[in-house]
C-alpha positions in Angstrom: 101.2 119.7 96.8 102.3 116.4 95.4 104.8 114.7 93.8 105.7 111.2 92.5 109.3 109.2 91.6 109.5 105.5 90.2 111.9 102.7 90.9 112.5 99.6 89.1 113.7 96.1 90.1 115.2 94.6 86.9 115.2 90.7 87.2 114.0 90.9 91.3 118.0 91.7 92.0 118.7 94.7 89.7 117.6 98.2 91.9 117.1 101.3 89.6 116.1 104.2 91.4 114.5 102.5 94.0 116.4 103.8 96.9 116.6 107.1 96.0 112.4 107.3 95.5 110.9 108.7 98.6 113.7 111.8 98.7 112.8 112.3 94.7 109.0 112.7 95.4 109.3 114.9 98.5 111.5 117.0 96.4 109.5 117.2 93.6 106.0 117.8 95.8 107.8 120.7 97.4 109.6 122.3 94.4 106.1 122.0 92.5 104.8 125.1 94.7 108.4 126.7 95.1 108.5 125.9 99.2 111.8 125.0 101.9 109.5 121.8 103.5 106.3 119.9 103.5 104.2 119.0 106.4 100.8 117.2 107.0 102.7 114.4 104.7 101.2 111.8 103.2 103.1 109.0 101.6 101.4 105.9 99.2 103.0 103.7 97.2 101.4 101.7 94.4 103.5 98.5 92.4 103.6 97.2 88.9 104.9 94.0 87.5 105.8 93.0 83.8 108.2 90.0 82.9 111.6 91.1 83.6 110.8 94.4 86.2 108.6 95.5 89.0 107.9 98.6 89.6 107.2 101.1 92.6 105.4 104.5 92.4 106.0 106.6 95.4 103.2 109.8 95.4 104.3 112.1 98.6 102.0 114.7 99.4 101.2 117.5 101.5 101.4 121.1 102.3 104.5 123.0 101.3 105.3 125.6 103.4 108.2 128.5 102.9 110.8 128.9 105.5 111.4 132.4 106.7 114.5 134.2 106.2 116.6 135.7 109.3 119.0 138.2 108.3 
């Protein structure tokens, strides 16, 4: 499974999203296959830049596994 989240420094002081990133694509990798964790992970990041912001695409990846229930 995989999953990615974005954060964006506005003006190189302004943080939007950015420290929340890493939680946001782990959650989303292991919602996308409806799991409880993810292991074997694999994290890359990849940047962008335009005037005013840069940008930082976190992709988490790995294989979501389902937690078993104890009653």
């Amino acid at each position: 499974s995989e999953g990615k989240a974005t954060g964006i420094m506005l003006f190189g002081v302004i943080p939007i999203q950015q420290n929340s990133r890493f939680v946001r694509a782990q959650t989303a990798a292991i919602k996308s296959k409806d799991g409880d964790a993810l292991i074997n992970t694999q994290v890359q990041e990849n940047w962008f830049w335009a005037w005013v912001l840069s940008g930082y695409t976190t992709t988490v990846s790995g294989d979501v596994v389902k937690l078993k229930k104890t009653q």
